[in-house]
C-alpha positions in Angstrom: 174.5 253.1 93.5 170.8 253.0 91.6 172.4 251.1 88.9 174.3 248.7 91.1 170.5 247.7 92.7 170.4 250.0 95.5 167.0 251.5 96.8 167.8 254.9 97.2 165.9 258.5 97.4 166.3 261.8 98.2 163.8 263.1 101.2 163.8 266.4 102.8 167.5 266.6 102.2 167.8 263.0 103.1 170.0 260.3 101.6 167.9 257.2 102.1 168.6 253.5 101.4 166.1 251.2 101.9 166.1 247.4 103.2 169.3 247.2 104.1 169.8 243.3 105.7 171.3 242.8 108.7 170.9 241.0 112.2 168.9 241.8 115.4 169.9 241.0 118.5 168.8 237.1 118.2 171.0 236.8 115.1 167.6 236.8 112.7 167.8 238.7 109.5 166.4 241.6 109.2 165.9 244.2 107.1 166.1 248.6 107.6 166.5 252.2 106.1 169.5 254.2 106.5 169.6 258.2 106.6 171.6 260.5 106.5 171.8 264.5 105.7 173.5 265.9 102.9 175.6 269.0 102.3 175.4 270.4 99.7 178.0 272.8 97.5 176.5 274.6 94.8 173.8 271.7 94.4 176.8 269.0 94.2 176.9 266.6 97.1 180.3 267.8 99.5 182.3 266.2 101.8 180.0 264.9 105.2 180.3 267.4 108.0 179.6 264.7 110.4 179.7 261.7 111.3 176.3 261.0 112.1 172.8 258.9 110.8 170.1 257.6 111.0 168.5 254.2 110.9 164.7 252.6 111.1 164.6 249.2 112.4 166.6 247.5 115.0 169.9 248.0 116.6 172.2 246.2 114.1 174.2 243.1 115.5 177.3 240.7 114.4 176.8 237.0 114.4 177.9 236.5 118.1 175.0 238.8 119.4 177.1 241.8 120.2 175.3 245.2 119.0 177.6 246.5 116.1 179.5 249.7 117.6 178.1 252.6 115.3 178.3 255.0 118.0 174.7 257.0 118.7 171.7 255.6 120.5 168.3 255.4 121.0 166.3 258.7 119.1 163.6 259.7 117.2 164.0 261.2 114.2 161.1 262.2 111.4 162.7 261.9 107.7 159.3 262.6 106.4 155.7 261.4 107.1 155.4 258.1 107.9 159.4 257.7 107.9 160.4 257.6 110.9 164.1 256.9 112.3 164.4 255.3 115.8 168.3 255.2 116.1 171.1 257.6 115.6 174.4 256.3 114.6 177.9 258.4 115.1 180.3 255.9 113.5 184.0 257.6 113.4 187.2 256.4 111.0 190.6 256.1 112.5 193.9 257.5 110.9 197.1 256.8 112.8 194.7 256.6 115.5 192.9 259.5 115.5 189.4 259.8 114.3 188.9 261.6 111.3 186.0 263.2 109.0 185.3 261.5 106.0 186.7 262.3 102.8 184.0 261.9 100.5 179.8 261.1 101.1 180.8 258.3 99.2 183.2 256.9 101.7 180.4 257.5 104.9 177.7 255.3 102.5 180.3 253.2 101.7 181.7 252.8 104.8 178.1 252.4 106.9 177.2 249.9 104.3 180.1 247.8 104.9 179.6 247.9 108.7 175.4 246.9 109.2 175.5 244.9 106.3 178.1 242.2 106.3 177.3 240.3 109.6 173.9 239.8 107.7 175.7 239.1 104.5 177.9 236.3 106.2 175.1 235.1 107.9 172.4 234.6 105.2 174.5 234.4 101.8 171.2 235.0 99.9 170.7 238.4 101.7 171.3 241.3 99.8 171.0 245.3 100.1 170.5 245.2 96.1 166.2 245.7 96.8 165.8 248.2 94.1 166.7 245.3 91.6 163.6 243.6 92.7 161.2 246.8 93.2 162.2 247.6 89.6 162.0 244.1 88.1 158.4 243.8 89.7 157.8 247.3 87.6 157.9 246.0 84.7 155.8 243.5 84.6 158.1 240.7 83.7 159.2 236.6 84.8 162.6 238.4 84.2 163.7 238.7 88.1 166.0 241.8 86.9 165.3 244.8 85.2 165.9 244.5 82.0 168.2 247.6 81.2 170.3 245.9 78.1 167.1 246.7 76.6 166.5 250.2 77.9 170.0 251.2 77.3 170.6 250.6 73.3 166.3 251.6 73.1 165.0 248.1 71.9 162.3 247.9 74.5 159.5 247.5 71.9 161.3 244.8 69.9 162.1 242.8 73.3 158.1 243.3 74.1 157.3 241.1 71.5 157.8 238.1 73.4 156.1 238.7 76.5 153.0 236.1 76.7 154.6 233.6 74.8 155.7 230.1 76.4 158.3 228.3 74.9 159.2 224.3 75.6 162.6 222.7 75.2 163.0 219.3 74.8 165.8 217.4 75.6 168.6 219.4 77.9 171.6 217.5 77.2 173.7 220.1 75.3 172.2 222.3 72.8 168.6 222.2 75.1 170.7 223.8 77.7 172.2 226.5 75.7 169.0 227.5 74.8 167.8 228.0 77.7 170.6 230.2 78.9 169.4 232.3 76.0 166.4 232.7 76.2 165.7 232.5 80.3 167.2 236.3 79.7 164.0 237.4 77.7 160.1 238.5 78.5 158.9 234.9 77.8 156.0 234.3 80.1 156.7 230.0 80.4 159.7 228.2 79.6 159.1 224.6 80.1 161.7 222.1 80.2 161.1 218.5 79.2 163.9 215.5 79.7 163.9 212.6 81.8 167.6 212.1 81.8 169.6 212.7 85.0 173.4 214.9 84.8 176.2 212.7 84.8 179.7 214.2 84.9 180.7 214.4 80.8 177.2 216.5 81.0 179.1 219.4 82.9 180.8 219.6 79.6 178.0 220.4 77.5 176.4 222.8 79.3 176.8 226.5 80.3 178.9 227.7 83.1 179.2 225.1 86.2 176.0 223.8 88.2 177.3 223.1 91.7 176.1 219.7 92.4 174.3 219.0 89.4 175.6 215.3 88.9 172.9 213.4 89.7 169.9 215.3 89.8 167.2 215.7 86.8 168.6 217.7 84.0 165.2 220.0 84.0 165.8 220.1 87.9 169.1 221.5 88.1 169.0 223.8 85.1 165.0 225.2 86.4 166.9 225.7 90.1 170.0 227.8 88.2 168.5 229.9 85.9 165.4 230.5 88.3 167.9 233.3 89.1 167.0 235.5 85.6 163.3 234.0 85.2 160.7 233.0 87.4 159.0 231.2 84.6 160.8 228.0 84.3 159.0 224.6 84.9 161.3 221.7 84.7 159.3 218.5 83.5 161.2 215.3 84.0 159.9 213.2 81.2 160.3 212.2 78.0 157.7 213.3 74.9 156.0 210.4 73.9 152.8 209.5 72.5 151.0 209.1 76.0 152.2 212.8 76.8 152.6 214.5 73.6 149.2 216.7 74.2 151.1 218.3 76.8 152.6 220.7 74.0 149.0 221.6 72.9 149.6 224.8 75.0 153.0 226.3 73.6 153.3 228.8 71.3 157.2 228.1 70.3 158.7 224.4 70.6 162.8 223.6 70.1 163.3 219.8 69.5 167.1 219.3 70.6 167.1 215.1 70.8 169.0 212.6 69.4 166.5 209.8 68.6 165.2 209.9 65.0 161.8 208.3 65.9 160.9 210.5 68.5 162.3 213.4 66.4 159.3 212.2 63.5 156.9 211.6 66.3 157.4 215.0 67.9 157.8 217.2 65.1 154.8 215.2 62.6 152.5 215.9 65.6 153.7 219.9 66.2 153.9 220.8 62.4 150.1 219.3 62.1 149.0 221.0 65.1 150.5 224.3 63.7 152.2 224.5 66.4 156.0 226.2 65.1 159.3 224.8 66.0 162.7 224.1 65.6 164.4 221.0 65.4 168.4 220.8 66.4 171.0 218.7 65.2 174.6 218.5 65.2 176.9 215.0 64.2 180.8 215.7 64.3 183.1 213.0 63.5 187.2 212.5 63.2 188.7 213.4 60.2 192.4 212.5 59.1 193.4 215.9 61.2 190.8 216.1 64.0 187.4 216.6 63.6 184.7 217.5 61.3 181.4 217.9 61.0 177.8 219.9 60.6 175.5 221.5 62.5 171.9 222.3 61.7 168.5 223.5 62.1 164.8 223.1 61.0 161.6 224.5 60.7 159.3 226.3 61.7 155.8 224.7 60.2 154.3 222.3 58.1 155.5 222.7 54.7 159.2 222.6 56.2 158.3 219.0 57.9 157.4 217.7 54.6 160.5 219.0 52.8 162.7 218.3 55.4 161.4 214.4 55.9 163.5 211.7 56.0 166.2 213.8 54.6 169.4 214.9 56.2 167.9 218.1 57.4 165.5 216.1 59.3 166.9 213.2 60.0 163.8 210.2 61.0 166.1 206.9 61.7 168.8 206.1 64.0 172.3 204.9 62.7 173.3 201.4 63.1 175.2 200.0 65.5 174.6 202.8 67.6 176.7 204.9 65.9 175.5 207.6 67.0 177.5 207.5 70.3 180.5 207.2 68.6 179.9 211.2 67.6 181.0 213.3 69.7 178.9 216.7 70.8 181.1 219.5 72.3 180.4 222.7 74.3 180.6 225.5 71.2 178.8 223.5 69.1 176.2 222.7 70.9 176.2 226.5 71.7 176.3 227.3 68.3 173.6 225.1 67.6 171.6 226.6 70.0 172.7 230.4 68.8 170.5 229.6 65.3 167.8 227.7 66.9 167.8 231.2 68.9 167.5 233.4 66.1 164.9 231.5 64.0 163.4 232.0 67.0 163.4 235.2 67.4 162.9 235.7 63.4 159.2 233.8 63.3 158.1 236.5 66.3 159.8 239.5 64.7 162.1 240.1 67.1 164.7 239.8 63.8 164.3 240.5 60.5 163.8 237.2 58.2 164.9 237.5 54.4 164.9 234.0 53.5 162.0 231.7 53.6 164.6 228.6 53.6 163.5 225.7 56.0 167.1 224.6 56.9 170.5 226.0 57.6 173.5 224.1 57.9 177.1 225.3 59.3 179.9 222.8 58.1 183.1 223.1 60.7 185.9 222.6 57.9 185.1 225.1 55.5 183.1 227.5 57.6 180.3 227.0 54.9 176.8 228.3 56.1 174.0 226.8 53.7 170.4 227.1 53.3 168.3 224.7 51.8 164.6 225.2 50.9 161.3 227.7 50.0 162.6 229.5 47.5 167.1 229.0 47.6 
């Protein structure tokens, strides 16, 4: 139950839980501790001998007012200093109608649980009996709003350290802006800015991760800060476009990913980072139909200066919009723009450490045909 998000301890031969929700008697939520004693057989929890515990707060209700029917009463009883229970609860299973002990400690947690919490559940979907994931989140001195135990489980707690303090912008949230995001609104990054003045329309559900529920319509920055506020509490949605009257605004990032389609803002943006020393990675992606389906490339560049005057006015960082608008005719689909996104990701990661970096190329290039991953630059 710990790992599930429960607050739990062991006091005086006490199973607590703490801040369990539920209702009082005006239907407002609420939140208490549960007791209960354990037996114990040969220091393994056994099978409850009663059917009774304890709880600190109010008498639990369901949505129509009623108190719940746990059984018990009014009483006072001290789990430790400062802990103490002011109602007993005797709640009793039926088989075949008859009551019957519990089977398991499991099933009389499992079973109370089910009872005080759901009325609150139903009543306030937000509510939750998971408070351990937020005491243990807070520990760690994190934006991440869960514990981070990926990291803690396969030991790579140092190497995920190395991003705490940094703050990060994305422009442009269309596709590959947004699949960024979902990667990276999982790490220690202190700021995560978002930047795009573009509202969702409907063919933007198909670019980006998962489903918003009613997202079409708002800002871009809006609904993505709002969704993924639910891993990071460092997300700042900015709904405007980086231009020359704004672009100071980045002065303060450590880490920039340029995911845009215009090629004169792409210059503007990426001339002005690279001189300000300011790293980043530029995204692109143009697919086309072939005489089978489709075909096309996907890229990054960067991270500095000496890649933005390589990369200039080449292919790799493209300046200039096609004719025609052209550009609309290419389409941008969901796991390439995820792809995309996925190398931004690690270059990412490489200039802070967080991955090993053996080439000192300033652009890669996937090709969808041939499955061809090329590097171009430094020293290839």
């Amino acid at each position: 139950m710990e790992e599930q998000g429960y607050h739990l301890d062991f006091v005086n031969a006490y199973f607590v839980i703490y801040g369990l929700p539920y209702l009082n008697s005006a239907g407002e939520l609420e939140y208490g501790d549960w007791a209960s004693p354990v037996d114990l057989n040969n220091w393994v929890i056994d099978a409850p001998s009663d059917h009774q515990a304890w709880f600190k707060g109010c008498r639990p209700h369901d949505q129509s007012g009623r108190a719940l029917r746990l059984g018990g009463g009014a009483a006072t009883v001290q789990v430790a200093d400062g802990f103490v229970c002011n109602h007993s609860f005797s709640f009793k299973l039926l088989d075949s109608g008859a009551m019957r002990p519990y089977r398991s400690f499991e099933e009389k947690v499992r079973t109370y649980l089910d009872v005080i919490v759901a009325p609150a559940m139903a009543a306030f979907p937000d509510a939750s009996p998971l408070r351990g994931i937020e005491i243990k989140a807070a520990a760690q001195n994190s934006p991440l709003r869960i514990p981070d135990s990926m990291s803690s489980r396969y030991h790579l707690n140092d190497v995920a350290s190395r991003l705490r303090g940094i703050k990060v912008a994305i422009i442009g949230l269309g596709g590959t802006g947004a699949y960024i995001l979902d990667f990276i609104a999982r790490t220690h990054l202190e700021k995560i800015a978002l930047f795009d003045d573009d509202k969702v329309h409907i063919h933007t559900l198909f670019r980006i991760p998962g489903f918003i529920h009613r997202a079409v319509g708002m800002k871009k920055v809006d609904a993505l800060a709002q969704h993924y506020a639910n891993w990071h509490c460092g997300i700042v949605p900015i709904p405007e476009r980086i231009n020359s009257e704004n672009i100071e605004s980045l002065r303060e990032f450590d880490f920039v990913f340029v995911s845009i389609d215009d090629g004169p803002s792409r210059l503007a943006i990426v001339d002005w980072l690279s001189a300000n020393a300011i790293p980043f990675v530029d995204c692109g992606m143009g697919l086309n139909r072939s005489l089978i389906g489709l075909n096309g490339v996907v890229r990054i560049t960067g991270a500095d200066r000496a890649a933005f005057e390589q990369s200039v006015n080449t292919p790799y960082l493209p300046t200039t919009n096609p004719e025609n608008g052209e550009y609309r005719k290419q389409a941008q689909v969901a796991e390439l723009n995820a792809l995309n996104a996925i190398f931004a990701v690690i270059r990412f990661k490489q200039h802070f450490e967080f991955y090993d970096r053996l080439s000192d190329a300033f652009a890669y290039t996937f090709e969808t045909a041939s499955f061809d991953l090329d590097r171009y630059g430094g020293s290839e």
